[in-house]
C-alpha positions in Angstrom: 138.1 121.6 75.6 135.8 123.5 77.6 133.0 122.1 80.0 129.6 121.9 78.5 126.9 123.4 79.5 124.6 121.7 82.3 120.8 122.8 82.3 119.8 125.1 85.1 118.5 122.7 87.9 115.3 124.2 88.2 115.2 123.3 84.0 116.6 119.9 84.9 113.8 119.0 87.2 111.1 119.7 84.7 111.4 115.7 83.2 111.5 114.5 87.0 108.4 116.5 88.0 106.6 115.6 84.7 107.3 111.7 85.6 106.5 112.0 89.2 103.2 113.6 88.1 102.3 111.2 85.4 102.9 108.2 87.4 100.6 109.7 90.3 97.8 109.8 87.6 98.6 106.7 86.4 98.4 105.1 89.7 95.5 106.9 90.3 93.9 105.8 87.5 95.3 101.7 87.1 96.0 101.3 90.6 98.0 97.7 91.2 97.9 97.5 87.3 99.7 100.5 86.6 102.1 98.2 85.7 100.7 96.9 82.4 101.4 99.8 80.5 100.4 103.2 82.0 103.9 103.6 83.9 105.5 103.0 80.6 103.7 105.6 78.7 104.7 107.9 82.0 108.2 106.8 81.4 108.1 107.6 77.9 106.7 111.2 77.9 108.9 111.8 80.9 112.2 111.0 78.7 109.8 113.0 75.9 110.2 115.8 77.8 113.9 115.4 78.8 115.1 115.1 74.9 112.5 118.1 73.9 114.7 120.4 76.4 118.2 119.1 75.7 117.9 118.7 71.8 116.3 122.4 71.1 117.5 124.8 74.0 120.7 123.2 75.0 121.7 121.5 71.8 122.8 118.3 73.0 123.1 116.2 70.1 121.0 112.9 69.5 124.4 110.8 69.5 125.2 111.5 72.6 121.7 110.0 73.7 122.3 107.1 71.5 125.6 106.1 73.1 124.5 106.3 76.4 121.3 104.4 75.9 123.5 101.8 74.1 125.7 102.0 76.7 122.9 101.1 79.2 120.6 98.8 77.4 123.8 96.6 77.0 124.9 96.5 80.9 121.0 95.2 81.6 120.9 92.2 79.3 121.8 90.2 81.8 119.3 91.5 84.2 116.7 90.9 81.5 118.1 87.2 80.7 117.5 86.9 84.7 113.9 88.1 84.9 112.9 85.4 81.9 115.2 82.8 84.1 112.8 84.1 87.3 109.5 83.5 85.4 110.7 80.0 83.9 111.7 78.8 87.5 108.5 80.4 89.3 105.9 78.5 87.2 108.3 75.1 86.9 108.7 75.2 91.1 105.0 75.4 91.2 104.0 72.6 88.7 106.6 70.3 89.3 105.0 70.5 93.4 108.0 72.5 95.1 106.6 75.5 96.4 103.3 73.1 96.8 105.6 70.8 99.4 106.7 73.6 101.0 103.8 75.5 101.4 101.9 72.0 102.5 104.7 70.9 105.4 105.5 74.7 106.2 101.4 75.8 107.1 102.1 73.0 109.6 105.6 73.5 111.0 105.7 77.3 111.4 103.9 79.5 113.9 102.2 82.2 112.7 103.2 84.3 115.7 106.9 83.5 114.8 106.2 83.4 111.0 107.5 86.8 110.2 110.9 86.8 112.4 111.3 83.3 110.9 110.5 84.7 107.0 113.0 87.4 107.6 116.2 85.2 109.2 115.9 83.0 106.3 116.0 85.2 103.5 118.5 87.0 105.3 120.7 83.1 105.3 120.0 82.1 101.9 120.9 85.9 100.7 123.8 86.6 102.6 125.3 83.1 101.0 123.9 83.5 97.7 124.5 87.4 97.2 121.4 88.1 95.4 118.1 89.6 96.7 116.7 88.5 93.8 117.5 85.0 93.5 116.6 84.7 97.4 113.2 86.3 96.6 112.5 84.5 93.2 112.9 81.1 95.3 112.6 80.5 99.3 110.6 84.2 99.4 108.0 83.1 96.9 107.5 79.8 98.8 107.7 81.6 102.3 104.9 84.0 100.9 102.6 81.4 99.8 102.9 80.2 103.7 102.1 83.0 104.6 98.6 83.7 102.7 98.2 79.9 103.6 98.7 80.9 107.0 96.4 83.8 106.6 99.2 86.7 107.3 98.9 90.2 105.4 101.1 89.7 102.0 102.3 93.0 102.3 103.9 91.8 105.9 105.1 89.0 104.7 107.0 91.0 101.6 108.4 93.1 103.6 109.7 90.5 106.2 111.1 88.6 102.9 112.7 92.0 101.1 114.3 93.2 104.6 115.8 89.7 105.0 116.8 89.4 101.3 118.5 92.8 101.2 120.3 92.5 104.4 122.3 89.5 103.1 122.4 91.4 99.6 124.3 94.2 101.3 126.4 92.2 103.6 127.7 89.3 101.1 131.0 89.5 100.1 129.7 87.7 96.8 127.1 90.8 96.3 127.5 92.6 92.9 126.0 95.7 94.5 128.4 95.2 97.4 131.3 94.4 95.1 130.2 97.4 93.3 130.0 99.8 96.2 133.5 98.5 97.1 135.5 99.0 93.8 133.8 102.2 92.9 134.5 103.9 95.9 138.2 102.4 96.1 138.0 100.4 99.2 138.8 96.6 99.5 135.8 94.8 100.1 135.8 93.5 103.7 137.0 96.6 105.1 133.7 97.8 103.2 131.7 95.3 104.8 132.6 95.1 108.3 132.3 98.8 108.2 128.7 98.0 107.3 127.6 96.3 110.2 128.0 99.4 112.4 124.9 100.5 110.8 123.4 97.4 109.2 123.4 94.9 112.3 121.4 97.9 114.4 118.8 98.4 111.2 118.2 94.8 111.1 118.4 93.9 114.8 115.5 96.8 114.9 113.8 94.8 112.1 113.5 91.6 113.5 112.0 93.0 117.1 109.1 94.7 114.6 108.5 91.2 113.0 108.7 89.9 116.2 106.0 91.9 118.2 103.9 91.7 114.9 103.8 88.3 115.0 102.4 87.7 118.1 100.0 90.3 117.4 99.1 87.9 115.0 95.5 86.2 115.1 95.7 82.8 113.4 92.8 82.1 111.3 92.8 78.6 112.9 92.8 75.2 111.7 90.2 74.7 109.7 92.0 77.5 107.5 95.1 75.4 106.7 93.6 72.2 106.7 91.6 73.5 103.6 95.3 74.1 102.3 96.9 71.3 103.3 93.9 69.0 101.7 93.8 71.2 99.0 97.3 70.8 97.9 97.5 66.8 98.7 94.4 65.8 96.4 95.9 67.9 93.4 100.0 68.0 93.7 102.1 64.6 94.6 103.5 66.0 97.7 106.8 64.5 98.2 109.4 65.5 100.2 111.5 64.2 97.0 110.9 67.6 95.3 113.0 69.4 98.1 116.3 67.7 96.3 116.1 70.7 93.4 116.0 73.6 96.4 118.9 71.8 97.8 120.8 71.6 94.5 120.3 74.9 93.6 121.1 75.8 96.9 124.6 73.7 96.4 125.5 75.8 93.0 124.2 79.1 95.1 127.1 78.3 97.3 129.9 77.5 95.1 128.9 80.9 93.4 127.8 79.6 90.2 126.2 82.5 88.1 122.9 83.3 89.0 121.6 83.0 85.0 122.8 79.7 84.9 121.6 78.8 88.9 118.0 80.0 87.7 118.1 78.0 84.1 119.4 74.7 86.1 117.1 74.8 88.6 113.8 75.6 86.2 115.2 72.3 84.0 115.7 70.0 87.3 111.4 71.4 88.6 110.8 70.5 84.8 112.2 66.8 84.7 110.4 66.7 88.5 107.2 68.0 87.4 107.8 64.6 84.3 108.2 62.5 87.3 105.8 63.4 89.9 103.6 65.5 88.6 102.3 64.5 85.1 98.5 64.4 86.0 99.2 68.7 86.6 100.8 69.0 83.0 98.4 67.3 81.0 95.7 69.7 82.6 97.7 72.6 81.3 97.8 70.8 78.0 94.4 70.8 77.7 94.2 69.0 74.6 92.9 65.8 74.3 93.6 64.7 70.8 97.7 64.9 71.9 99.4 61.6 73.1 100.2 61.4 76.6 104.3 62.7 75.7 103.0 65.0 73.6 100.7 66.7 76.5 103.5 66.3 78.6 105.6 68.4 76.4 102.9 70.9 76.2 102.4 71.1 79.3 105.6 71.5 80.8 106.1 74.2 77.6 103.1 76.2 78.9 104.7 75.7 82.7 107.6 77.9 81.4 106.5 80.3 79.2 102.5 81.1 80.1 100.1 81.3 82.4 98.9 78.1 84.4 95.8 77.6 86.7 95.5 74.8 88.4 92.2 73.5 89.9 92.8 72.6 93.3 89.1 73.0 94.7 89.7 76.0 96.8 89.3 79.7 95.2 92.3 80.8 97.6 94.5 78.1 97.1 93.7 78.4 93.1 95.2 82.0 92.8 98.4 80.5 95.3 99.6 78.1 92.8 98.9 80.1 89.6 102.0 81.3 87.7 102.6 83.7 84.7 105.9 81.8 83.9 108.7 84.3 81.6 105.5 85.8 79.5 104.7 87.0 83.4 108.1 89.1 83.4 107.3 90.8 79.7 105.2 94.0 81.3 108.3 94.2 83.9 111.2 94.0 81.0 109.0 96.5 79.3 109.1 98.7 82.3 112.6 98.4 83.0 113.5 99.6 78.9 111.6 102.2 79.4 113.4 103.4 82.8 116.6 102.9 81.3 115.5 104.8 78.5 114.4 107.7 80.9 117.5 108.0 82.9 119.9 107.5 80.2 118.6 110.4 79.2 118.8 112.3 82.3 122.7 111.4 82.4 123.0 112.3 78.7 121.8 115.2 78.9 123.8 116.6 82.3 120.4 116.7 84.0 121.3 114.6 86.6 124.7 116.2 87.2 123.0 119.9 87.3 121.0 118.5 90.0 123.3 116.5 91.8 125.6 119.5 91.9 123.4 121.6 93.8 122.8 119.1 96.2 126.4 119.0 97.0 126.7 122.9 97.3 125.3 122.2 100.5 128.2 120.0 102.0 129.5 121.9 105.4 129.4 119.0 108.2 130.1 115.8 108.4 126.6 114.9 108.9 126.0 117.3 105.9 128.6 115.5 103.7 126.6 111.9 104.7 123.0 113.7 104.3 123.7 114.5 100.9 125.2 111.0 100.2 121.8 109.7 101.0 119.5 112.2 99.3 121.8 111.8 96.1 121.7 108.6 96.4 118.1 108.3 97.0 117.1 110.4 94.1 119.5 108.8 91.4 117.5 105.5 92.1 114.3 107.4 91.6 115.6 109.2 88.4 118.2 106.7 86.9 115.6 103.7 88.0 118.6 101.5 88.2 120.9 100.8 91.4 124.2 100.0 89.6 124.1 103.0 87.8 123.1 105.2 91.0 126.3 103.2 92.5 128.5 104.1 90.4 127.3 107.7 89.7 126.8 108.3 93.2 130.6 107.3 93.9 131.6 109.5 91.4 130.4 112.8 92.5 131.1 112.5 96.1 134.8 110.6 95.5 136.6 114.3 95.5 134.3 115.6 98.1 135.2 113.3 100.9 139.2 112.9 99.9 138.9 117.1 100.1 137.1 116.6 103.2 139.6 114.5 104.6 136.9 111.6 105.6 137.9 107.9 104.7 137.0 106.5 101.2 134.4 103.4 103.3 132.7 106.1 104.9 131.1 106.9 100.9 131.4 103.1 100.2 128.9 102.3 103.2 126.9 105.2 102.9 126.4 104.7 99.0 125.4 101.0 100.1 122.8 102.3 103.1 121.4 105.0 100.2 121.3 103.1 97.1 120.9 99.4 97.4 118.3 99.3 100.0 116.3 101.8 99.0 115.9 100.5 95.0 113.8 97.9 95.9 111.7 100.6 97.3 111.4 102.9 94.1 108.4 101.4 92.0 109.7 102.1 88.7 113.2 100.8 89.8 114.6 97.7 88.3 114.7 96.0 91.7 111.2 97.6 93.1 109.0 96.4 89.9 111.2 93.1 89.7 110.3 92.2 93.1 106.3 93.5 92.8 106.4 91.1 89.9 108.2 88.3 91.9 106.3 88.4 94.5 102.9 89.6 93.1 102.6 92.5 95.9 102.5 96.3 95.0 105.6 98.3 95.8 103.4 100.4 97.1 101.7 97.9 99.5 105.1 96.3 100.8 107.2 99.7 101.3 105.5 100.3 104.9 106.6 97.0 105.7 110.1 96.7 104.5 111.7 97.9 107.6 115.7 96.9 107.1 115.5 98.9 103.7 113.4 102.3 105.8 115.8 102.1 108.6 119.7 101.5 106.8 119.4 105.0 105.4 118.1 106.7 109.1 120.8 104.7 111.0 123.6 106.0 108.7 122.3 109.2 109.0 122.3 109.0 113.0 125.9 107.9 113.5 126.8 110.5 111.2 125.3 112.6 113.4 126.9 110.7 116.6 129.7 111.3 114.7 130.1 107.1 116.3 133.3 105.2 114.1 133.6 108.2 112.0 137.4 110.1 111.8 139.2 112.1 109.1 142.1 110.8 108.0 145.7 111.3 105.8 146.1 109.6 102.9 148.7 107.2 104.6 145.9 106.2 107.6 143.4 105.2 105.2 146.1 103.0 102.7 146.9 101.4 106.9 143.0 101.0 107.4 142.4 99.5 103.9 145.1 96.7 104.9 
């Protein structure tokens, strides 16, 4: 059979350049709520465009589209089920007084000269035992950001504090599915993968955490009066009760003995909902807002609402008010939207061989080592801006560079760890990404606004990128060295 066709890479930009341009307008014109529907119609014309070009000049037929969209629709259900899960345990957390307790003991325990370092170490704890950015961010980061507006630090430091930590222990976890992924794709055992790693991950973060660090003590507290208004706030509206921590603590418990995230999420939103019964009723019944019900029957409501809508909670403080508001899983519906429609978009792009005409060229240019690493990155980089998905851009990435280094002679965890520092890192970055709007949505910050500020996930990429050029840890090898290495 002979090899098909691949569109001229100058053709296979055109849906790439249309996006990019789209989105800039759409931005432009929505600003922070580009997100509610103009990125999807950029999303949609872009993958337009990209079926326009394949279907009548390259006759690619519409089955092959189908399959692969099939193909990826069905890998991200999970992903999906996991964003309703995030929205369900954001808005029960809130109600039941969780992120409330937190927020009300942490405004008084933590410095806000050593608030940032602090953010970043513990999301970089609960990740690196967890595995998931996104389970770190959806819990301890949303409570860490709320002390940080309480405390009256810039949000978009504080995101960035909480994504650097979160995706340093995503990266380095042996119970990581990007890290797992990495691994497997690039055919290296895992903990050869990650202690390979920390030559460039343990200098990104260290370099991290000194930022925070110097930040913080820039850092001009607001002073007291600021979060007593908070702390008096939160005690005449929520039960505070130090009770409520025993559901962090639990789901911390199933985090550790590496119970799924789906169900981790579910069970944790179900214990805040029996908490927010318990303590908490007074809060439900005023998201009822009906007074004909019975008292169960507003609680029922109520703690309904708490997981599927929106709930305001009148705490007699404007600032405070928009702290402890939640969106619940109808919250995540504009980000599932987004992420069907990026799937869309670069399933097309790999249907169609755009992606590979591209990706070709930028391995033409493979002559050095540093070279080979540089075009590791930029591939990987682009695939999570076209593909809008870091498993795929894993696994595709892997792929196409697989042959190169063997031919090369480098050592197959020299592409696992440089797929990692390209790929899962810099998703969270990519606005249109599944990880980059989940995380916006999580956390209620712009990508935009928190990129600056995510240091760790800026810096992996330049530091692998400098020890390739230090040539530092980096040898070529036989096959037989690498099978001794990989032992």
């Amino acid at each position: 059979m002979s090899e098909r066709k691949l569109p001229h890479p100058l053709i296979a930009a055109i849906p790439l350049v249309v996006l990019i341009g789209l989105l800039a307008v759409v931005i432009s014109l929505f600003g922070s709520d580009s997100l509610m529907g103009g990125s999807q119609i950029a999303l949609i014309m872009g993958l337009a465009v990209c079926l326009i070009i394949s279907m009548l000049f390259y006759r690619v037929p519409w089955r092959a589209f189908d399959k692969q969209m099939s193909k990826t629709m069905g890998s991200i259900f999970v992903t999906l089920m996991i964003l309703l899960a995030v929205g369900m345990l954001s808005g029960s957390w809130m109600v039941s007084g969780i992120v409330p307790t937190l927020i009300y003991y942490g405004v008084q325990i933590l410095s806000p000269r050593f608030f940032l370092l602090t953010a970043c170490v513990i999301c970089s704890i609960v990740s690196l035992l967890s595995g998931s950015s996104w389970t770190t961010i959806a819990t301890i980061g949303v409570a860490l950001l709320a002390v940080g507006q309480a405390l009256g630090i810039s949000e978009a430091w504080t995101a960035g504090a909480i994504i650097s930590g979160a995706y340093f222990g995503d990266k380095m976890s042996p119970l990581s599915d990007t890290t797992i992924l990495a691994s497997s794709a690039s055919r290296v055992d895992i903990f050869v993968h990650i202690r390979y790693m920390m030559h460039t991950t343990v200098p990104a973060l260290a370099i991290a955490l000194i930022i925070f660090g110097v930040a913080g003590f820039g850092h001009d507290s607001s002073g007291p009066l600021n979060v007593s208004q908070y702390t008096q706030g939160l005690e005449s509206t929520f039960n505070i009760s130090l009770w409520t921590l025993l559901v962090p603590l639990v789901t911390g418990v199933l985090i550790v003995r590496r119970v799924p995230s789906l169900i981790v999420l579910f069970a944790s939103s179900v214990m805040a909902g029996i908490t927010a019964l318990v303590l908490q009723p007074h809060i439900l019944c005023q998201i009822a807002d009906d007074a004909s019900l019975s008292t169960a029957a507003a609680l029922t409501k109520g703690l309904a609402i708490t997981f599927y809508g929106a709930t305001a909670v009148d705490t007699g403080f404007a600032a405070l008010n928009d702290l402890v508001s939640t969106g619940g899983m109808a919250g995540m519906l504009n980000t599932i939207w987004l992420i069907i429609c990026a799937m869309s978009f670069g399933s097309a792009m790999v249907a169609s061989g755009m992606i590979e005409s591209i990706t070709r060229q930028i391995i033409r240019f493979v002559r050095t080592r540093f070279s080979l690493v540089a075009s590791t990155v930029v591939t990987g980089f682009f695939l999570n801006v076209a593909t809008g998905d870091q498993f795929i851009s894993i696994v595709l990435g892997a792929d196409m560079f697989r042959n190169v280094y063997e031919e090369e002679g480098f050592e197959a965890r020299l592409l696992s760890r440089t797929t990692e520092d390209a790929v899962t890192v810099t998703s969270v970055l990519v606005p249109w990404n599944t990880c980059g709007m989940t995380q916006a949505t999580v956390l209620g910050v712009p990508t935009i606004t928190y990129l600056p500020y995510c240091f760790f996930n800026i810096l992996c990429p330049l530091m692998t990128l400098l020890i390739a050029a230090l040539g530092w840890r980096i040898k070529r090898v036989t096959p037989s060295t690498e099978n001794q290495e990989n032992l």
